[in-house]
C-alpha positions, 0 to 999 in steps of 0.5 A: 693732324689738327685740322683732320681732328677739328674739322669734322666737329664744326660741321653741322651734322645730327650724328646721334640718330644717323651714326648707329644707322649708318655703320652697320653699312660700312665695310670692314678690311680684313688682313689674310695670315700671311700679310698679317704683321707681326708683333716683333715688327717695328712700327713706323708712321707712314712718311717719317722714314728717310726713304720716304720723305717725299712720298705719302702713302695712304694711311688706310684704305677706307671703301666708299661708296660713290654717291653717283654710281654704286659698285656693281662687284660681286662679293667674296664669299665668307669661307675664302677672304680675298687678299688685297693681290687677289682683287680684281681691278673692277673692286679697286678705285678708278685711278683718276682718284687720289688715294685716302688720305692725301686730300684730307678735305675731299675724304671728308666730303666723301665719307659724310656723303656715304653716311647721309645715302646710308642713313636715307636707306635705312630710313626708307626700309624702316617706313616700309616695314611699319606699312606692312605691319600697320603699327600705330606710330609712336608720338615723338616730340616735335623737335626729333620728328623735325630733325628726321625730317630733315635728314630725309629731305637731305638738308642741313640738320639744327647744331647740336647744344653747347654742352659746356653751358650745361646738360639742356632740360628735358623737362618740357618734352616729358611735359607734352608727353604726359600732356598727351597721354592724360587727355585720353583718361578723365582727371583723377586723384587716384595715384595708385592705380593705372588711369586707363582702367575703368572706375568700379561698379560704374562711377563716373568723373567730374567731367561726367557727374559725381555719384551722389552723396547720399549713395555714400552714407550708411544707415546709422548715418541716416538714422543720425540725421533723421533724428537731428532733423526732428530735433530741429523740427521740434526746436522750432516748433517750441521757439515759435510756441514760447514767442506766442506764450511771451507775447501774450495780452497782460493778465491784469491792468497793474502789468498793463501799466507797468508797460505803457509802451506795449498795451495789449492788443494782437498788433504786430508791433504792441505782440514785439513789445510784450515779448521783449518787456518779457525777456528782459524782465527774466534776464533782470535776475541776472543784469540788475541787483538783487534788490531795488533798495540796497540800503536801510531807509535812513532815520527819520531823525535829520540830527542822526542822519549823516550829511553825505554818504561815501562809497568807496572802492576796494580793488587797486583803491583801498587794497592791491592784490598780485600773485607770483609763482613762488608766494602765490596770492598776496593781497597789500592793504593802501598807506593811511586806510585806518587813518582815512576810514576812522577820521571821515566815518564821524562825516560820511556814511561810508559805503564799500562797493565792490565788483568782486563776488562776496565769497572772495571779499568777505574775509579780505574785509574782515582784516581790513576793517576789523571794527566796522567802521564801513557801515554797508559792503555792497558786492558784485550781487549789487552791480549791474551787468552791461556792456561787458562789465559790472556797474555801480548803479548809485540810484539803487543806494535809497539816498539822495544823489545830490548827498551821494559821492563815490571814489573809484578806479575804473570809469566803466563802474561809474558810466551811469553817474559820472558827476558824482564820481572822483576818478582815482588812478589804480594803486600799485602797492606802492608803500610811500603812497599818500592819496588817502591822506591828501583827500581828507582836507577836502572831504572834511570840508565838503561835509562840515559846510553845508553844502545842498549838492555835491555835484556841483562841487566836484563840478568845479574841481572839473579836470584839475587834481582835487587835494592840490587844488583844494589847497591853492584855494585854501591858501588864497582865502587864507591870506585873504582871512588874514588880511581881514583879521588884521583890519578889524583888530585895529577897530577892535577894543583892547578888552573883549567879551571873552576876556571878561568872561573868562574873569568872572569864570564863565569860560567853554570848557577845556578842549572846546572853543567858541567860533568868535574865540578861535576867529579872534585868535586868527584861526578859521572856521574849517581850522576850528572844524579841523581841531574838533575832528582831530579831537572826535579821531583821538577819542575813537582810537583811545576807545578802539585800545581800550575796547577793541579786544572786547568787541572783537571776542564778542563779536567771534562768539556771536558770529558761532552762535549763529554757526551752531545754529545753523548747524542744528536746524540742518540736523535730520534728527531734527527734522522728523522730531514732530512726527516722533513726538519728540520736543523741540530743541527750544522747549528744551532750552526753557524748561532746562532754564 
């Protein structure tokens, strides 16, 4: 039994596409009523009974058809159905034949035969009938086309896919079938409607050229366009009339000197030059300082000059400023910035510069230094404007540079003078910061020792931290004064002329003290300059105590005289008083008076 069920899967046979075909072909038994068996009958298998152990009979007669000779029996009508007794011997099987059944193998032979000259047949009729009708064949995937091929030819069919590995994909067949079918239509975005339909009112593909944009665009469109074209044309028109105007010959022989480098002339390169000497003179207004002088001149007394002029930063140098969602802005004042700019403003012309517009920084000033020891602010209307950033030109101050010194934060501010400048990193509010403080010793003596030229002072501090040293160098000469100190002691006579002096009452005043008599009491000359700043800061503080409310309360009422005086000149009233007749508002002051 086993081997009847295996043995027809392992031949290779294409049984899809030929088992439809072939069983319409197979003839069907039929029992008559009489020799139908009953139900109540006792089924038995064919060869368990005792009787019979050894012999075999068929288990079904299956009619086939001899691939050699095909029977030439006539058949039974379809009203009176035959009986096995009642066929004749011609229908019956020649007996040389064994019976179905005993020889599994060779009805396995027989049957397959049957089925292949049954398919064949079928095959062949179906060709017939598509010559007849002359139909277009229906295109097929190469692998089916193969395979009738072969059924035709009687030759031994491909092995079907092991389907325990998986269902084969379908893919690349529906792939060449849709292949096949869009090379008969041009390519198209459009999904939506059947490709073999023809394009509207006579569009054609890319294959075949597109319709030309122009077809596509509307009249208001067009009219959009013709107006943009215009505007081109005049803006070119004006830019090539302005570039003639600019460049120009000088109107007068000032201007014409001004501009050595662009004399007049209708040269191609003198025509460049007086545009551009042009252009930049226009945006100057918006690159260079308001003025060419951002400081007064200075007195033309030397005893009330000052020797040096400081220019100080604001942002991260003297104050720091942050916002946070819950406080908002908060602006921190420096450690020791009331101590620095009162104890160096008896030295130094000090100078605020800062990149920061007016209107933010005026009221910052006020409250950072309310009784004007920095003599100039200077605000972002003095910078200039290059390379992306703001900076402090120093040759627009109207001072000297050899007298000039600037402390800043940002080396950007100082690119066009970076030999006067002390570079400082950016504070960041912290509260035990001392920098202000650590830079006095050295700014008190770069001011009191007569120095012609401060560049050449901060040259020699060149990459080292300027206050520690300042106070290296100072501890040096210090030691080395000592050393000196102690010699002439000994060569020098017990009784000196301050000491006699002092005898006869002909002593300095209290507070003051000779040079000799503070190198003879061991102490140097900047020690001496040191005491005598002390003493100038104590005497500013107490007068600050003493006079600052005043000065305060004096200055707030100048400052809103000027507020109502610039309120009433703005009044209309008094802008058509001369035309009325009526007098002016100081005509009316003085006869009050």
């Amino acid at each position: 039994m086993l081997r009847r069920a295996a043995l027809p899967l392992l031949r290779p046979r294409h049984i899809r596409p030929l088992v439809p075909q072939a069983l319409p072909q197979i003839q069907l038994r039929c029992y008559s009523k009489a020799d139908r068996p009953t139900r109540d009958a006792e089924y038995k298998i064919p060869g368990t009974s005792k009787d019979s152990l050894h012999q075999k009979e068929p288990l079904r007669k299956v009619p086939l058809v001899q691939p050699a000779q095909a029977p030439k029996a006539e058949t039974p009508s379809d009203s009176a159905p035959t009986s096995p007794s009642d066929s004749s011997p011609k229908q019956q099987s020649p007996p040389q034949c064994p019976p179905f059944g005993a020889d599994p193998a060779r009805d396995l032979d027989d049957v397959s035969a049957s089925v292949a000259q049954a398919s064949k047949r079928s095959l062949r009729e179906e060709g017939q009938q598509r010559e007849l009708k002359d139909e277009p064949a229906i295109a097929q995937p190469e692998n089916v086309a193969a395979e009738q091929e072969q059924a035709a030819q009687g030759q031994p069919q491909q092995p079907l896919p092991d389907l325990t590995k998986g269902i084969p994909s379908t893919l690349d067949a529906e792939l060449r079938a849709a292949r096949s079918k869009q090379t008969h239509h041009p390519p198209s975005l459009n999904i939506t409607e059947d490709p073999s339909e023809e394009l509207p009112s006579g569009a054609r593909g890319r294959d075949r050229g597109d319709i030309p944009r122009e077809e596509y665009v509307s009249s208001s469109d067009r009219k959009k366009n013709a107006a943009f074209r215009y505007m081109y044309i005049i803006l070119g028109l004006g830019s090539v009339g302005f570039s003639v105007y600019l460049g120009r010959n000088w109107e007068n022989e000032e201007e014409e000197k001004k501009h050595t480098d662009a004399p007049s002339g209708w040269g191609f390169r003198p025509f460049y030059n007086r545009i551009s000497a042009r252009l930049s003179s226009t945006l100057s207004y918006y690159r260079d300082p308001v003025t060419t002088k951002l400081l007064p001149d200075e007195d033309p007394d030397p005893n009330f000059r000052y020797p040096f002029v400081l220019v100080i930063s604001l942002e991260d140098m003297l104050v720091h400023s942050e916002w946070t969602r819950e406080k908002g802005w908060r602006i921190a004042k420096r450690p020791g910035v009331d101590y620095f700019l009162r104890y160096l403003s008896s030295y130094y012309e000090l100078v605020l510069f800062t990149s920061q517009p007016m209107a933010v920084v005026e009221q910052v000033l006020r409250k950072l230094d309310p009784y004007s020891m920095i003599r100039w602010p200077l605000f972002r209307e003095a910078t200039v404007y290059k390379d992306g950033g703001y900076v402090k030109d120093l040759s627009y101050l109207n001072r000297d540079l050899k007298k000039v010194l600037i402390m800043d934060t940002d080396p950007h501010h100082v690119k066009h003078q970076p030999e006067n400048a002390i570079i400082l990193p950016k504070w960041n509010g912290d509260p035990k910061d001392q920098t202000l403080i650590q830079f006095i010793p050295f700014l008190e003596y770069l001011a009191t020792m007569g120095f012609d030229d401060v560049r050449e002072v901060l040259k020699s501090f060149e990459g080292a931290y300027i206050p520690a040293e300042f106070a290296r160098r100072e501890k040096l000469l210090r030691a080395k004064f000592e050393a000196e100190e102690a010699e002439k002691r000994k060569k020098r006579p017990k009784k000196s002329l301050g000491k006699l002096s002092s005898m006869l009452g002909l002593s300095s005043p209290e507070g003051a003290q000779g040079s000799d008599e503070g190198m003879s009491e061991g102490k140097m000359l900047w020690d001496q300059i040191r005491e005598r700043g002390q003493r100038q800061y104590m005497e500013l503080e107490k007068k600050i105590q003493e006079e600052g409310a005043k000065f305060l309360a004096e200055r707030e009422a100048e400052e809103k005289r000027f507020q109502e005086e610039a309120y009433n000149s703005m009044k209309p009233s008094n802008w058509f008083s001369g035309l009325s007749g009526g007098k002016k508002p100081e005509e009316a002051e003085q006869k009050e008076a």
